[in-house]
VEXKETI-366453 format. One line per field, with one value per residue (C-alpha): residue in one letter; residue number from 1; x, y, z. Coordinates in Angstrom, 3 decimals, m for minus. Layout:
REM residues N
rest <- A,...
nr <- NUM,...
X <- X,...
Y <- Y,...
Z <- Z,...
END
This chain:
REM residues 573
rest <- X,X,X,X,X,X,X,X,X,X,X,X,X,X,X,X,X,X,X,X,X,X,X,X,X,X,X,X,X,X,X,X,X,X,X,X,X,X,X,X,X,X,X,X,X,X,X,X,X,X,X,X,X,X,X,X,X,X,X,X,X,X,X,X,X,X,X,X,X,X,X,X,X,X,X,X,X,X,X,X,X,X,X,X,X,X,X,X,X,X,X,X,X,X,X,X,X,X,X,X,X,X,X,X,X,X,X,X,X,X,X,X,X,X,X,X,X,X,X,X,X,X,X,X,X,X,X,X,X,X,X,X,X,X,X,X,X,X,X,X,X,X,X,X,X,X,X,X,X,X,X,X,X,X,X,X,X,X,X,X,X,X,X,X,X,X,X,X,X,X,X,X,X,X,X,X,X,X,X,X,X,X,X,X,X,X,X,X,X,X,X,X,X,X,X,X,X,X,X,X,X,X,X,X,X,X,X,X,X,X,X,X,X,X,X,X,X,X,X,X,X,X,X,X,X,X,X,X,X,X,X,X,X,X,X,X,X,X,X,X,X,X,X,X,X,X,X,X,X,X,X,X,X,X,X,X,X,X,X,X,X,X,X,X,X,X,X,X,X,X,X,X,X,X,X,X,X,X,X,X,X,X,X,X,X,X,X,X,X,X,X,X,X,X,X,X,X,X,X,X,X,X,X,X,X,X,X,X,X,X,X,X,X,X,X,X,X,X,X,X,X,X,X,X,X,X,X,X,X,X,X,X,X,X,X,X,X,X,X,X,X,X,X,X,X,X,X,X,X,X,X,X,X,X,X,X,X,X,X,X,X,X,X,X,X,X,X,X,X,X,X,X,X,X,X,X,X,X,X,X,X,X,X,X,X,X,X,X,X,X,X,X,X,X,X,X,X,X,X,X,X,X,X,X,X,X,X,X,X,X,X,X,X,X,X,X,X,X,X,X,X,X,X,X,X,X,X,X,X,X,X,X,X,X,X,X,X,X,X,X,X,X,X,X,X,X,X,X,X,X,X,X,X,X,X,X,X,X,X,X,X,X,X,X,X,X,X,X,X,X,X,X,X,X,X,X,X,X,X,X,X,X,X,X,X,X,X,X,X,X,X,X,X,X,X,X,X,X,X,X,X,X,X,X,X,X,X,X,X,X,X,X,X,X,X,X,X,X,X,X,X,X,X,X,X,X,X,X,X,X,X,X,X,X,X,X,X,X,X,X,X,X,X,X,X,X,X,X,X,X,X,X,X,X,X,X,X,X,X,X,X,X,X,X,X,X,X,X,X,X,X,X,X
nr <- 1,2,3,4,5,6,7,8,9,10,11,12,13,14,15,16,17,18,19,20,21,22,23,24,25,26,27,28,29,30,31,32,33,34,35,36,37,38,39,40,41,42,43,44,45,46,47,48,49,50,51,52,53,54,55,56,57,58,59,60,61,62,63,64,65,66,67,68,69,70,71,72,73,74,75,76,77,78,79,80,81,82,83,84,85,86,87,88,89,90,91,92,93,94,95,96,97,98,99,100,101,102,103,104,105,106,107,108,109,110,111,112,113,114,115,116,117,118,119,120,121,122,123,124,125,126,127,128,129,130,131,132,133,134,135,136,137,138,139,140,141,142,143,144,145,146,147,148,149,150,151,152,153,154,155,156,157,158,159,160,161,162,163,164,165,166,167,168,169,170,171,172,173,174,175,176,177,178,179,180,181,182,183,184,185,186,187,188,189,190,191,192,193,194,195,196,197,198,199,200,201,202,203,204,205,206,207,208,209,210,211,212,213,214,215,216,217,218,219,220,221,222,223,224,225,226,227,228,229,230,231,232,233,234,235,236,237,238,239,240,241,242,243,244,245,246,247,248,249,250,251,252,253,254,255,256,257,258,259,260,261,262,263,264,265,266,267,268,269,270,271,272,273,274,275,276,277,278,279,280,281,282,283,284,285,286,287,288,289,290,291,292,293,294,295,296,297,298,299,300,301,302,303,304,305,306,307,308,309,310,311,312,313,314,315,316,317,318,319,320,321,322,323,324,325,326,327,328,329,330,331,332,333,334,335,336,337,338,339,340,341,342,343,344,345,346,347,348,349,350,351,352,353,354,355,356,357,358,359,360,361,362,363,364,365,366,367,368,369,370,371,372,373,374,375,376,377,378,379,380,381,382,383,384,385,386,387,388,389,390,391,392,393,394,395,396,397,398,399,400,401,402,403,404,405,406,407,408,409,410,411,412,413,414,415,416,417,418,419,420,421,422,423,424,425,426,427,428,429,430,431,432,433,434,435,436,437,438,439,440,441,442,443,444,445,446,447,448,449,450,451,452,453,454,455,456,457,458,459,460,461,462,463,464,465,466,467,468,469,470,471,472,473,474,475,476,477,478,479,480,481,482,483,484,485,486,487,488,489,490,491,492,493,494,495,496,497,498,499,500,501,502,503,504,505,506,507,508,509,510,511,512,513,514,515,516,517,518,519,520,521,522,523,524,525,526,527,528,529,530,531,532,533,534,535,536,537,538,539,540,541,542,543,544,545,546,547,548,549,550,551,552,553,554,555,556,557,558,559,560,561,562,563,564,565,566,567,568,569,570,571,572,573
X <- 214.387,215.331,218.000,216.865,213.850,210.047,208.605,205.527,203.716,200.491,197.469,195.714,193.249,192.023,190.087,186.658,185.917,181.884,181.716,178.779,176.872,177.527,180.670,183.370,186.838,188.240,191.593,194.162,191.475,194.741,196.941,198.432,199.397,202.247,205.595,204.136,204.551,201.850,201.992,201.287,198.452,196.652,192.870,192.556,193.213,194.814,194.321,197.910,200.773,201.961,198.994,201.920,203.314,205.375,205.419,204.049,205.376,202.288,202.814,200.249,199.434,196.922,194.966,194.950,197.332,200.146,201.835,205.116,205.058,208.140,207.573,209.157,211.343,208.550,206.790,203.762,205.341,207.505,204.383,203.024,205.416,205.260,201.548,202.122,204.884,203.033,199.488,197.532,196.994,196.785,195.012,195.599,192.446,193.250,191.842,191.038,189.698,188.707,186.966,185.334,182.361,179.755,177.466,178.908,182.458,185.100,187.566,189.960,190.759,193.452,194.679,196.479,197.527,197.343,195.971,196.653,193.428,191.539,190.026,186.263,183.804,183.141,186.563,185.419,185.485,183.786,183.632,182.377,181.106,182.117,178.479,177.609,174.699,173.195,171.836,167.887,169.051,169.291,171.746,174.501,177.392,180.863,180.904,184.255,186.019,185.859,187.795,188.132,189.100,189.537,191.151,193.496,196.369,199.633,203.175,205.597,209.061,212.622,215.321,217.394,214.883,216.766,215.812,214.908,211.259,211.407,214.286,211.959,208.794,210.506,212.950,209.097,208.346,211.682,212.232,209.237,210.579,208.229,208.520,209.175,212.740,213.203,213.314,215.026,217.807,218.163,220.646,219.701,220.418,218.175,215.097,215.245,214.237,211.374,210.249,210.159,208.823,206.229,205.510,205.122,202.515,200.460,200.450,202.081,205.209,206.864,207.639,211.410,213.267,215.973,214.119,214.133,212.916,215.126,215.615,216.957,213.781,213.259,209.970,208.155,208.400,207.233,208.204,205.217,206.128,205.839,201.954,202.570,204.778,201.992,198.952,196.058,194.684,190.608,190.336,189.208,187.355,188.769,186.560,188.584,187.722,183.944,183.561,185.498,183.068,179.678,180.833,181.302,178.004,175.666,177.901,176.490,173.288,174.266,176.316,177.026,178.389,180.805,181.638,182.707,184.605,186.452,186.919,190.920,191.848,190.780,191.252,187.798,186.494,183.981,181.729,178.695,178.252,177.531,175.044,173.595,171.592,168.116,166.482,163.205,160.556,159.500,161.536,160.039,158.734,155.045,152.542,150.420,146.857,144.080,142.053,142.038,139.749,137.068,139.976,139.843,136.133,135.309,138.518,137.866,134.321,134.126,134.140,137.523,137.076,140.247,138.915,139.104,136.120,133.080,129.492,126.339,123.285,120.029,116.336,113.771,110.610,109.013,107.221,102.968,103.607,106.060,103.603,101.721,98.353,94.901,93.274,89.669,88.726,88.463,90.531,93.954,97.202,99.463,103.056,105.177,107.394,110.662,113.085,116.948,119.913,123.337,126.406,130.613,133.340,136.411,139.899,142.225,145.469,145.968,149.578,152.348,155.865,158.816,162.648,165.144,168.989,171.297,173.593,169.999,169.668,173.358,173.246,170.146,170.765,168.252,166.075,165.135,164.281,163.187,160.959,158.927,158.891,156.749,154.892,153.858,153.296,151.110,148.786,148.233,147.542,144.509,143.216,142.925,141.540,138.721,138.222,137.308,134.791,133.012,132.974,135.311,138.950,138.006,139.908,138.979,137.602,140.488,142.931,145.482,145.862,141.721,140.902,138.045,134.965,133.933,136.261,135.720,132.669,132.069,128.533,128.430,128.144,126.770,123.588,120.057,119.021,122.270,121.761,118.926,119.571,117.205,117.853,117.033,115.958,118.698,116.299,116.104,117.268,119.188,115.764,114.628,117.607,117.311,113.481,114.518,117.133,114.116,111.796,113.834,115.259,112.387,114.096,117.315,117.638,121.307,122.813,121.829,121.972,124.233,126.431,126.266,129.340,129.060,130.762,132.068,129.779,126.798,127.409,128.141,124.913,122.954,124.680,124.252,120.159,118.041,114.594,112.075,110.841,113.572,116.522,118.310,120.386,118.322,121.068,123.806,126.020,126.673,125.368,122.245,121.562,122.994,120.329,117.416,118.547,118.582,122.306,124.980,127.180,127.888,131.219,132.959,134.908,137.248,137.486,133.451,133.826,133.260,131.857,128.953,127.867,126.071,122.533,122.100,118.737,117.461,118.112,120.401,122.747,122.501,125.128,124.444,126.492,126.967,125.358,125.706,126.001,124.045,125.870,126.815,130.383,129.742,127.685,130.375,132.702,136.886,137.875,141.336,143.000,146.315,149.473,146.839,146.980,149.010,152.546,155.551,158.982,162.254,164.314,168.006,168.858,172.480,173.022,171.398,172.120,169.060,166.562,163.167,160.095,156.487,153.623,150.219,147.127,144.840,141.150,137.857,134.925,131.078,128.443,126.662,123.164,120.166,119.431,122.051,123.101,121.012,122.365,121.702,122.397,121.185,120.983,123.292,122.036
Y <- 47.600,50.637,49.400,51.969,50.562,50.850,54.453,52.830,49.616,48.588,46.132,46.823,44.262,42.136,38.772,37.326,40.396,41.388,45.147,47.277,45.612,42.122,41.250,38.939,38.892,35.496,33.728,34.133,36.263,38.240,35.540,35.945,39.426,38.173,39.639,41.911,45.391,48.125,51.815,54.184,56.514,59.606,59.090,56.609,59.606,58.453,61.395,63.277,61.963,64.217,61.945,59.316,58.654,55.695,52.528,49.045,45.698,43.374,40.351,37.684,36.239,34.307,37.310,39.604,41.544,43.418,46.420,47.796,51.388,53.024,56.991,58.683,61.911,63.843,66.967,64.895,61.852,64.073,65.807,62.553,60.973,63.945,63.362,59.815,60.491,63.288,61.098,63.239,60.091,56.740,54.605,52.887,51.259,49.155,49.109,46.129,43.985,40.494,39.676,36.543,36.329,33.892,34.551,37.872,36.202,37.307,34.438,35.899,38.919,41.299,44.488,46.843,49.785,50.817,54.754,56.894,57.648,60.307,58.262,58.098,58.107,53.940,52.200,48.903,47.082,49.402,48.065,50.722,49.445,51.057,51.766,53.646,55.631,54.701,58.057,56.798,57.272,53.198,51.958,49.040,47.665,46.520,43.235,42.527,45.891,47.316,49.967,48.635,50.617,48.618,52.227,49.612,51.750,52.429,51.233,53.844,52.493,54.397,55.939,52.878,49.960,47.048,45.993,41.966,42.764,44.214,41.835,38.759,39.917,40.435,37.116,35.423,36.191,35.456,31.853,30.345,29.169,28.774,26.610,29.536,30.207,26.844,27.015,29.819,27.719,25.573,26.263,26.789,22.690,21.560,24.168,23.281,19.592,21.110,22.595,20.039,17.306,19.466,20.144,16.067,15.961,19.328,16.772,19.864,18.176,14.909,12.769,13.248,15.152,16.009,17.772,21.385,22.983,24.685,27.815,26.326,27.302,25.261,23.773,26.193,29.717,31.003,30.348,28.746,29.439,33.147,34.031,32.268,35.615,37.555,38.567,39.699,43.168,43.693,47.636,49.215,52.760,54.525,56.556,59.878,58.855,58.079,61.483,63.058,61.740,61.959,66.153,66.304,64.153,66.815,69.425,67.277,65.922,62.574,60.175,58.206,61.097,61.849,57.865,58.118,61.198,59.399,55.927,56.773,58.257,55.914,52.954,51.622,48.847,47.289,50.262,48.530,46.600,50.049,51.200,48.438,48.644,48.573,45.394,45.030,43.060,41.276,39.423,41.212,44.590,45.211,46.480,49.544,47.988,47.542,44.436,42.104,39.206,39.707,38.848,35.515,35.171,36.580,34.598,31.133,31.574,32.528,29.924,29.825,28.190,27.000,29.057,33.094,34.272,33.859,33.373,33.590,32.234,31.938,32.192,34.107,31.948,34.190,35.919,35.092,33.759,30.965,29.576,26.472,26.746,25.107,23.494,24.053,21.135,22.193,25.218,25.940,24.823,28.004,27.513,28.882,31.623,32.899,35.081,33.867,36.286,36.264,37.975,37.388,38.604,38.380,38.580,41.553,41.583,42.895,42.752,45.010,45.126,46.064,46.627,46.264,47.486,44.811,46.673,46.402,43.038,42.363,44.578,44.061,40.642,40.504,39.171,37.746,40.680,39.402,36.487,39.441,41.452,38.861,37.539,41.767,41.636,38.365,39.787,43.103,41.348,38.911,42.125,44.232,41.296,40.665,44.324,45.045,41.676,43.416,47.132,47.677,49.326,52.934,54.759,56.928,55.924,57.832,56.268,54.419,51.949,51.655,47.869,47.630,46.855,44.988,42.314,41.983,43.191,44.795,43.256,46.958,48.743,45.473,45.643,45.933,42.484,40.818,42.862,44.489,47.890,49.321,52.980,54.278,58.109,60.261,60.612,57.000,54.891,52.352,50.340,51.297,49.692,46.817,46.594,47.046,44.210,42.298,43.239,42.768,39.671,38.118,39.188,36.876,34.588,33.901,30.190,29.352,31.958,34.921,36.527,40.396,42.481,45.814,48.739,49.256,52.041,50.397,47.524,49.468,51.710,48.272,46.516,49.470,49.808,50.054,48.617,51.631,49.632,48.798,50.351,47.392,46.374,44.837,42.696,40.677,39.876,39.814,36.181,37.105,40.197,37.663,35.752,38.755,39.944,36.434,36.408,33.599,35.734,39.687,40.338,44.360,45.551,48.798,49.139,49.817,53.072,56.281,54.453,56.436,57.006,60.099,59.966,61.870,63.543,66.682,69.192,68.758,65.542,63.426,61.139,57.956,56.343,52.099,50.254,47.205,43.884,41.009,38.099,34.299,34.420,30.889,32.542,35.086,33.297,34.188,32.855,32.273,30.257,28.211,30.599,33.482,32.107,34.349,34.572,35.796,36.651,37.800,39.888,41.516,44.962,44.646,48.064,49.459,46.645,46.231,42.953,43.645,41.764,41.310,39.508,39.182,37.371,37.366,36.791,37.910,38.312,38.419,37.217,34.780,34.574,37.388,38.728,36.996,40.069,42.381,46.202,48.456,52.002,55.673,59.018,61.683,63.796
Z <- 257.149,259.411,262.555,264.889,267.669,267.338,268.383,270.256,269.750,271.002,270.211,266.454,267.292,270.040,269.726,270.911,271.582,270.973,269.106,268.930,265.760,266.900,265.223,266.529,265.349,265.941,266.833,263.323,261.826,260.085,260.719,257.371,257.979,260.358,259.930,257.358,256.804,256.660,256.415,259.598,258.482,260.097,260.641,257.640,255.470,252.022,250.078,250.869,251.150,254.370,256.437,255.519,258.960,259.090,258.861,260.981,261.344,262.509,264.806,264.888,268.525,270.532,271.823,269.027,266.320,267.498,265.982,266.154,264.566,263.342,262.529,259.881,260.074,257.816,259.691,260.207,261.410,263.999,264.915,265.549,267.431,269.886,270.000,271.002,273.537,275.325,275.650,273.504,270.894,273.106,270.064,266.582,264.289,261.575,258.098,256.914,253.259,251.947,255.124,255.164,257.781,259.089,261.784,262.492,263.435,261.238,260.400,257.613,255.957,255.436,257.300,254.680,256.955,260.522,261.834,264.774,266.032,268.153,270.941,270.991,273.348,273.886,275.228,273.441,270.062,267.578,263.603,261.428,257.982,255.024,253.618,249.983,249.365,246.043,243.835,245.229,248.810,249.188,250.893,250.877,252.914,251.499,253.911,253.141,254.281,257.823,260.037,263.357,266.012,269.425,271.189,273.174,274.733,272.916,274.632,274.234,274.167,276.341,273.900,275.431,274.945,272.277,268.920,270.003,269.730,265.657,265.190,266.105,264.424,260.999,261.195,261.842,258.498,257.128,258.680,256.990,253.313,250.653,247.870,245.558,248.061,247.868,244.115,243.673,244.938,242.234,239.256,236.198,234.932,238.039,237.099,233.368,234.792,236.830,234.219,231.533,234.638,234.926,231.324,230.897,234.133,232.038,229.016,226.977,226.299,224.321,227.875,226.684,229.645,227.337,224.480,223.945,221.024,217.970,219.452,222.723,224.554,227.438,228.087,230.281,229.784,233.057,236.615,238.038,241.380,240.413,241.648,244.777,245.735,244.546,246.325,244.403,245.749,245.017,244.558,247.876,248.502,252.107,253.744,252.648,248.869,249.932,251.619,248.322,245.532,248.031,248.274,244.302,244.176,246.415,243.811,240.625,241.995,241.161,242.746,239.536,238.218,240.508,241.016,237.102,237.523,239.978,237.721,236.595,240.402,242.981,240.474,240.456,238.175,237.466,238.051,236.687,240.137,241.904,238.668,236.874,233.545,234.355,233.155,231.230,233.441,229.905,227.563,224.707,223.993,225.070,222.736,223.168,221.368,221.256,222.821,219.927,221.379,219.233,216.271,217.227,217.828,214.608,212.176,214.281,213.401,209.513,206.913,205.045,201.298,198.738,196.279,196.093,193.476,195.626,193.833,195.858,194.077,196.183,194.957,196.495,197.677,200.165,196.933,197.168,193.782,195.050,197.541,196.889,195.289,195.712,193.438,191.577,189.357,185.693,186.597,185.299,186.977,187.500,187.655,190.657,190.239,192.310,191.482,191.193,192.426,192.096,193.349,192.699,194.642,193.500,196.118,196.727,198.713,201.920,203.423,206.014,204.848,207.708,207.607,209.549,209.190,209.572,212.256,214.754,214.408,214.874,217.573,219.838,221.679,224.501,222.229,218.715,217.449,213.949,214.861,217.667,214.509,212.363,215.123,215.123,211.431,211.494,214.536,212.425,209.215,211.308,212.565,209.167,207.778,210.407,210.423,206.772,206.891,210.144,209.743,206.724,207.386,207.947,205.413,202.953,199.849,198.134,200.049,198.215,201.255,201.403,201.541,198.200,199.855,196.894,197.258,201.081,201.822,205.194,207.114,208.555,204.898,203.199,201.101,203.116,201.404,203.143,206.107,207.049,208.585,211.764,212.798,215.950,216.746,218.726,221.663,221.992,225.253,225.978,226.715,223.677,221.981,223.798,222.646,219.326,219.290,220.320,218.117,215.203,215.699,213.800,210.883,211.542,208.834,209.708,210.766,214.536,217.136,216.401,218.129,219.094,218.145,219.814,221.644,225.143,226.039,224.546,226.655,229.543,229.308,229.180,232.113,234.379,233.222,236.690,237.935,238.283,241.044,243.096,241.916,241.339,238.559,235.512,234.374,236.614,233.621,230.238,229.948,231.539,229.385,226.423,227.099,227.536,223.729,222.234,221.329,222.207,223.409,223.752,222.028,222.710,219.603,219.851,216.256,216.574,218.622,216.859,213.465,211.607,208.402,206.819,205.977,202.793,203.769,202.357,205.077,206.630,206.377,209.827,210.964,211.959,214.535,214.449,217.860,217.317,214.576,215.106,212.830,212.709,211.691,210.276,207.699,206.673,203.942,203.386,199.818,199.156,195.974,196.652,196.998,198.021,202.092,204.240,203.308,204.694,203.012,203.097,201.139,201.989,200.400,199.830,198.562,201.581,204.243,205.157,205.500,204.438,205.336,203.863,204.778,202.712,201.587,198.946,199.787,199.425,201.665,201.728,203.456,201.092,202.121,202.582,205.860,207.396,209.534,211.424,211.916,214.710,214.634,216.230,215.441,216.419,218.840
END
C-alpha cells in the first residue's frame, strides 16, 4: 500500500435510497467489499489501460459505501486529479456484480471498481441496467450487474491532511483473522495433525493419526483452507465491451457474430446462454403424408385368413335354368342346371428395406431414432398393402417394384363379374352421379351395407350441391348425404385422386377417370400362411458400418364373391 494520503474521497453509494426504476440498495448491501481494494476508472471504460486512474480503498458504513481514491502519477490520472481539484468532476459511480435482489431491494453483491464520472442531469440515485440486444431486436437484462451512479459530491483532501483515515480503513480489513491466518500459524507437525484429523472425519483415511503412506506423503494433499482466500469471479461484460461488439455487430449484421469474435478477448463463456440451439416443438420428426385414415378403415375391415393361396368357388343360380320348375302330370321331370366357377390366388411379397450408418445413430440423441424409423417402415408397408387391394399400387406394369395384381387383386381393376363397372358420360353432373349411385345399387350383392370410398373433390362437389328452389344446401353432412346414397359411411381416399384408365375405343382412346368404389371390406379377403405375416429384421453391415433394416409380408388378395363391389367412373372431358 502507497504511504502518501488519499487524493479525494467521497460516497460510492448511499442506502435506502429509491432510484429511478424502483430499486433500493439496502444497509451492508457491499458489506463484504470493506477494506477492499478496487481500481479508479474513467467513465467505466475498460478497454485501455491509460482510462486506468488509480486506485480505491472502500469502507463499509451505516449510510452507504465510502471511497477513498488514491490517483496514480500516469498522464490520465494527473489529468484527473486536476479535474477533481478544480470542480470540473464532483462524482464517482460504482460498478457493480453478483447482485442478489428481491422486490427491487438489493441486499448483496459486489462492487469491482469505482469511476470518475461526468455529472448528469438528475442529482439522485440512478441504476442503469446492463441490457443486451439479442440478433431479433429482443431484449434482456443482466439482473445481477448494475452501474450505479448516486453523483454524491467528492471531498477533496489539503496537501497537509494525515493518513488516520486510509490507515483505519485498510487495518479494518486486516484485524479480522480468518481461519485460513489462523492456520497458517501452525508448524508444519501441528498441520500434518489437521490434516490427517480431518482425513479420519472425510472417512478417507485408516483412524490412525500417526500413519503416513510409503512415500512420506501426509494425508491430505491440499490445504483446505485454500478456497476460502479465493473468491470466485463470474465473467462480466462493461458497457465499453457491449458498445464494442454491438458496432462490429451493425458492421456484420449479426450480433452472434460479433459476440463469437469476441469469445477469447472479453473472456466470455458459456456463450450458448446468449444463443441457444433452437429446439424442435415435437419429440420426433413430423411426416409430410398423406391422410392415411382410410388405411385403417379399409385393413380393420378386410378378412385376414392363416392361409395364403386363396380359392373362390361359387355357383351361379340366377340362370332361368336353375329356377324351380312346375310340374305337368305325365310330363318329364327336368333337372336344374347352374354353372360352377372358380378362381385361385396365390401370395406375393411386398416389403421397404432402410439403412442407417452406425455413426447417425450413435450420434443423434434427441431421440430413438431407430424405433421412429420402423414405426415409418410399418405405416408405409399398411398403406401399400391397403392400396394395391383398393385401387392397385399405381406403377407401371413394367415396373420392377409393380405389386402383381394377380396375387392381390385391386377391386378398382377387378373383373366386371366381381365388380360390376358403371361409366358415366363427361357431360354428366354431380346429380347425375348421385342418381347413378342410386340406381345401381340394386346390383350390390356385397355383405351388408357398403361403404363408399371416394375422392375429395367428388365429395366436395356433392356436399356443396344446391336446391333449385331455394338455394339452399341439399346436404348438411356427410352422414346425411351417406344416408341419401345408401352407404354406411362416405370414406375420402388421396391415393384415389388422378386414377383413370384408357378405354381402348376405336377413335380415339378416352380416358376414364375413377369416382368412386362402393365395397364391404368384410367381403375383401388378405391370405397369409405362417412366417408370411409382417416381419421385421435386422441386419449389421460390418464392412460398411452400417445397420440395415427390412420389413415384409407375404399375402394375397381378392375379393371372393361376384358383384361384391360396385365401380363408378366418368369420362374425361
Amino acid at each position: 500500500m502507497a504511504d502518501k494520503q488519499h487524493d479525494f474521497s467521497g460516497y460510492a453509494t448511499k442506502n435506502d435510497l429509491v432510484c429511478a426504476d424502483g430499486r433500493t440498495i439496502r444497509k451492508d448491501a457491499f458489506k463484504k467489499n470493506d477494506g477492499t481494494k478496487v481500481p479508479l476508472v474513467w467513465q467505466h471504460l475498460h478497454n485501455d489501460p491509460n482510462n486506468i486512474l488509480g486506485h480505491a480503498f472502500l469502507e463499509n458504513r451505516e449510510d452507504g459505501v465510502y471511497a477513498y481514491c488514491w490517483l496514480n502519477e500516469s498522464p490520465a490520472g494527473k489529468q484527473a486529479k486536476q479535474l477533481v481539484q478544480h470542480g470540473d468532476i464532483v462524482a464517482m459511480s460504482i460498478y457493480a456484480n453478483q447482485l442478489i435482489e428481491k422486490a427491487k431491494m438489493v441486499h448483496q453483491g459486489a462492487i469491482r471498481e469505482v469511476s470518475l464520472v461526468l455529472s448528469g442531469a438528475n442529482p439522485g440515485a440512478l441504476i442503469e441496467n446492463v441490457s443486451m440486444s439479442h440478433s431479433d431486436g429482443s431484449i434482456f437484462e443482466a439482473d445481477d450487474e448494475v452501474v450505479v451512479s448516486m453523483m454524491l459530491p467528492i471531498e477533496k483532501v489539503e496537501e497537509k491532511a494525515t493518513e488516520e483515515v486510509k490507515e483505519e480503513t485498510v487495518q479494518h480489513a486486516a484485524d479480522e483473522e480468518t481461519v485460513a491466518d489462523v492456520f497458517e500459524t501452525f508448524d508444519d507437525k501441528q498441520k500434518k495433525v489437521v490434516y490427517a484429523l480431518i482425513s479420519q472425519a472425510m472417512g478417507e483415511g485408516s483412524g490412525d493419526i500417526s500413519q503416513s503412506n510409503t512415500e512420506g506423503e501426509n494425508f491430505m494433499k491440499k490445504n483446505v483452507f485454500e478456497n476460502e482466500r479465493e473468491e470466485k469471479e463470474l465473467p462480466v461484460l462493461t458497457h465499453s465491451q457491449i458498445q464494442a461488439i454491438f458496432a462490429d455487430a451493425q458492421k456484420l449484421g449479426s450480433l452472434k457474430e460479433a459476440v463469437l469474435q469476441h469469445v477469447v478477448t472479453y473472456g466470455i463463456e458459456n456463450i450458448d446462454y446468449l444463443f441457444p440451439d433452437a429446439k424442435s416443438v415435437t419429440p420426433t420428426p413430423t411426416f409430410v403424408e398423406r391422410d392415411r385414415a382410410w388405411v385403417s378403415v379399409w385393413m380393420n375391415g378386410t378378412k385376414h385368413t392363416p392361409f395364403s393361396r386363396i380359392k373362390s368357388l361359387f355357383a351361379d343360380i340366377t340362370l332361368a335354368d336353375a329356377r324351380a320348375k312346375g310340374y305337368v302330370k305325365g310330363a318329364l321331370k327336368k333337372e336344374e342346371f347352374f354353372a360352377l366357377a372358380k378362381r385361385v390366388t396365390t401370395p406375393t411379397t411386398i416389403y421397404k428395406k432402410q439403412k442407417l450408418d452406425r455413426d447417425d445413430i450413435t450420434d443423434i440423441t434427441e431421440l430413438d431414432v431407430v424405433a421412429w424409423l420402423k414405426a415409418e417402415m410399418r405405416v408405409m408397408l399398411d398403406e401399400e398393402v391397403a392400396r394395391a387391394g383398393l385401387v392397385g399400387d399405381g406403377r407401371a406394369i413394367e415396373s420392377e417394384d409393380k405389386v402383381n395384381e394377380t396375387n392381390i387383386r385391386p377391386v378398382y381393376t377387378d373383373a366386371a363379374l366381381y365388380a360390376p363397372r358403371y361409366v358415366l358420360e363427361a357431360a354428366d353432373t354431380t346429380d347425375d352421379v348421385i342418381e347413378q349411385i342410386i340406381r345401381a345399387r340394386k346390383d350390390y350383392k356385397g355383405s351388408g351395407n357398403p361403404i363408399m370410398f371416394t375422392t375429395e373433390d367428388l365429395l366436395t362437389d356433392m356436399l356443396l350441391l344446391k336446391a333449385t328452389v331455394d338455394g339452399r344446401r341439399m346436404y348438411k353432412n356427410q352422414d346425411e348425404l351417406a344416408s341419401e346414397l345408401r352407404v354406411s359411411k362416405i370414406v375420402p381416399v388421396p391415393v384415389m385422386e388422378n386414377v383413370s384408365r384408357v378405354d381402348a375405343t376405336p377413335d380415339p382412346d378416352v380416358t376414364i377417370n375413377l369416382l368412386a368404389i362402393l365395397v364391404n371390406p368384410s367381403d375383401y379377403v388378405y391370405g397369409a400362411d405362417k412366417g408370411g405375416n409382417v416381419s421385421m429384421f435386422d441386419d449389421f453391415d460390418i464392412d460398411y458400418n452400417q445397420y440395415k433394416y427390412l420389413i415384409e409380408t407375404r399375402v394375397s388378395g381378392a375379393l371372393v364373391n361376384p358383384a361384391t363391389a360396385l365401380i363408378f367412373e366418368q369420362k374425361a372431358a
